[in-house]
C-alpha positions in Angstrom: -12.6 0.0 6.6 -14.9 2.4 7.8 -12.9 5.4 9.4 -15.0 5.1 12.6 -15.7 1.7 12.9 -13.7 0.1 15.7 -13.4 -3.2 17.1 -16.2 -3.6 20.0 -15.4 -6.5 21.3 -11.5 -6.1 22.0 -12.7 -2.5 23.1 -15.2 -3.9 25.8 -12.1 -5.8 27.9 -9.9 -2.6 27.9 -10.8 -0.9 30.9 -10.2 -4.4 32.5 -7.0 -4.7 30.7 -5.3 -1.5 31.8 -6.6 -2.3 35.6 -4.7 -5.5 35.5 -1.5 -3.9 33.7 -1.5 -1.3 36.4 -2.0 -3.4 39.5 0.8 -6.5 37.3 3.1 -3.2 37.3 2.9 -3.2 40.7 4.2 -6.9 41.3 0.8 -8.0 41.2 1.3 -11.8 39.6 -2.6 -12.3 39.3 -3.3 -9.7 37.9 -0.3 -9.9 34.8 -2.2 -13.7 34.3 -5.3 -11.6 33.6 -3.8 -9.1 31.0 -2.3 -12.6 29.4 -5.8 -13.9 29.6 -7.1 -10.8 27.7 -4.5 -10.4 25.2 -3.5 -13.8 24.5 -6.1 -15.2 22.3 -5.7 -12.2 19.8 -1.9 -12.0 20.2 -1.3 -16.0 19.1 -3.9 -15.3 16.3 -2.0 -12.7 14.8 0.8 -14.7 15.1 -0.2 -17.7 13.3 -1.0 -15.4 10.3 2.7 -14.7 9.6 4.9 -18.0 11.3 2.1 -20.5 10.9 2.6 -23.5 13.5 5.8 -21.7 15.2 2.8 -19.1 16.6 3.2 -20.6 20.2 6.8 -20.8 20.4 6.9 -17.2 19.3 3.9 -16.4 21.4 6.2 -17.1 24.3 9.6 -15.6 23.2 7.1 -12.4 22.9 5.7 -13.2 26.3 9.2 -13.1 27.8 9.7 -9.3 26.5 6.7 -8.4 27.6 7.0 -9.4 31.4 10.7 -8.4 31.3 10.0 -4.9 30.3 6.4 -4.6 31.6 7.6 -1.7 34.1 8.7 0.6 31.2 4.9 0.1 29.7 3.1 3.5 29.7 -0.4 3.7 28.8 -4.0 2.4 28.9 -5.4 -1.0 27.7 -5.6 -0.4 24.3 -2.1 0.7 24.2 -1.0 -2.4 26.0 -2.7 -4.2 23.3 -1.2 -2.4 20.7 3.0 -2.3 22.6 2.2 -6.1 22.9 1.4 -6.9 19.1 4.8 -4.6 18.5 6.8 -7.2 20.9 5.3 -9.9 18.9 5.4 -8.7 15.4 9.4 -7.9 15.9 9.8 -11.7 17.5 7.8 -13.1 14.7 9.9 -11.2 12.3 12.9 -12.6 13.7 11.6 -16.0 13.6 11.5 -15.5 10.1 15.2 -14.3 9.1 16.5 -17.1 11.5 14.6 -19.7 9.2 16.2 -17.9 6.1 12.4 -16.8 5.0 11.6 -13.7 3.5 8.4 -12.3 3.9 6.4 -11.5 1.0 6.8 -8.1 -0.8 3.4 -6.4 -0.7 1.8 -6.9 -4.1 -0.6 -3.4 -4.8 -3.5 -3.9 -6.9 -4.5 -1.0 -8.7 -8.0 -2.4 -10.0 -9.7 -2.6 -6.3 -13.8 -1.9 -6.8 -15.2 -0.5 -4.3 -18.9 -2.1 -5.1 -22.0 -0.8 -3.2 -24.6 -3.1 -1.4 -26.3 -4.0 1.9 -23.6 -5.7 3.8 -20.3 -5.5 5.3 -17.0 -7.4 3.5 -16.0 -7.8 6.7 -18.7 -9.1 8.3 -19.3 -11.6 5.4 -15.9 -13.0 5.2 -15.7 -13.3 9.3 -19.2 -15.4 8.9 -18.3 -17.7 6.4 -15.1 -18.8 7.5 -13.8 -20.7 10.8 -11.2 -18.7 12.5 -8.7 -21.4 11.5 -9.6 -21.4 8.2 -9.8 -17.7 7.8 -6.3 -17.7 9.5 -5.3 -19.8 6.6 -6.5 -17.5 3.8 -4.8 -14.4 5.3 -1.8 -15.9 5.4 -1.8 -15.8 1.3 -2.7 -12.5 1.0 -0.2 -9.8 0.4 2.0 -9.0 3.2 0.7 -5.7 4.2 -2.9 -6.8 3.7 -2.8 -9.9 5.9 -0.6 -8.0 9.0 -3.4 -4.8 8.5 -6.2 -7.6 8.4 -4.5 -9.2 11.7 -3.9 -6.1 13.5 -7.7 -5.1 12.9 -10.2 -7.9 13.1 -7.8 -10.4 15.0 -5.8 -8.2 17.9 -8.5 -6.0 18.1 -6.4 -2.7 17.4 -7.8 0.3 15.6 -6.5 2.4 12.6 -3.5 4.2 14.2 -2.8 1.7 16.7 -2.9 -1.0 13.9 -0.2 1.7 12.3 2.2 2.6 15.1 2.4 -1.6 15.3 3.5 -1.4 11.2 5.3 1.9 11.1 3.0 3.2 8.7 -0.2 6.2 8.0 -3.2 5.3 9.3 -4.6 5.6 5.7 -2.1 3.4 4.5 -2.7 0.6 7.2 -6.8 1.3 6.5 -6.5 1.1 3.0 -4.4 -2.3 3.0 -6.9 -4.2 5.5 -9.9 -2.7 2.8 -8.4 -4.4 -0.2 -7.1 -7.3 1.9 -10.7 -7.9 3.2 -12.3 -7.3 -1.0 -9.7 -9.9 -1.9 -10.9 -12.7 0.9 -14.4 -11.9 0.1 -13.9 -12.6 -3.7 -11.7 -15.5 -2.7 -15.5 -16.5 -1.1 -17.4 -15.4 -3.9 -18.9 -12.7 -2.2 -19.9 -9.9 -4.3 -21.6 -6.5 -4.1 -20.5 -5.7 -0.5 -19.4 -2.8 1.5 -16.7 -2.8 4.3 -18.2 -1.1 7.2 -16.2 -1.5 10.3 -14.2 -3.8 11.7 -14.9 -6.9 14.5 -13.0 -9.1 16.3 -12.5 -12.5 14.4 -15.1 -14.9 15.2 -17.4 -11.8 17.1 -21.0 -12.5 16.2 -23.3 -10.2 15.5 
């Protein structure tokens, strides 16, 4: 992904966001059913890319952190976006040793082409596919590809937020969503594109 590319859309509802943290932080009800709102959409998307149909019921498990710990929250909208997805992420990985399921080891690939042409991987993959299709194909790519591919285009995050989430570099996090976004792209048959920045899933242009 391209180093200063950033999701615009999620970006464009995070001034809005931290208002409504603030003011929830301050008992304000409405207001925490805004944030919710806000980051919900991105938050169960996510989600359904590593527990499948057990998104919601995670989702909510999640949910119940957040509100419970809201006051401890320091930060702006982008880093409630980003503390959020960390909830989730460790519910969703408990989900997953409860059912006795291992998440799959990341596979590297070592042959990655970076080939050069007019358009974006990322925006050709997002334009082909239906979000609940695309959900679908993430979910088979390598582990650390399809959470860096979540965190990016689906939650919205950027490149170190996406890595504070996964405990990882920046680069490391950047580099996985790259390949993981080449891979879905050949899965498509698109060929001879360049990964610019990132969008939300299912942003148009």
């Amino acid at each position: 992904m391209g180093q200063g590319g950033e999701p615009r859309r999620a970006h464009a509802y995070d001034g809005e966001l931290g208002a409504a943290v603030a003011r929830a932080q301050d008992g304000d009800e409405a207001a925490f059913a805004v944030a919710y709102r806000i980051v919900q959409p991105g938050l169960l998307g996510y989600l359904r890319g590593i527990v499948g149909d057990d998104a919601e019921d995670v989702a909510s498990d999640a949910w119940l952190e957040i509100a419970r710990d809201l006051g401890r929250f320091k930060g702006d909208g982008a880093g409630f976006r980003g503390w959020t997805a960390t909830i989730a992420r460790h519910r969703a990985l408990d989900h997953l040793r409860r059912l006795r399921v291992r998440p799959r080891s990341a596979a590297l690939e070592q042959d990655v082409l970076d080939l050069p042409g007019p358009y974006s991987t990322h925006d050709q993959v997002l334009e082909t596919l239906s979000t609940e299709r695309a959900l679908e194909l993430v979910r088979e790519l390598p582990r650390d590809q399809a959470e860096a591919v979540l965190l990016r285009v689906v939650v919205g995050l950027d490149g170190p937020a996406a890595a504070r989430v996964l405990g990882k570099r920046p680069g490391a996090v950047r580099t996985a969503a790259h390949r993981g976004l080449k891979r879905l792209a050949r899965q498509l048959g698109i060929e001879g594109v360049t990964d610019d920045g990132p969008r939300t899933l299912g942003e148009s242009k």
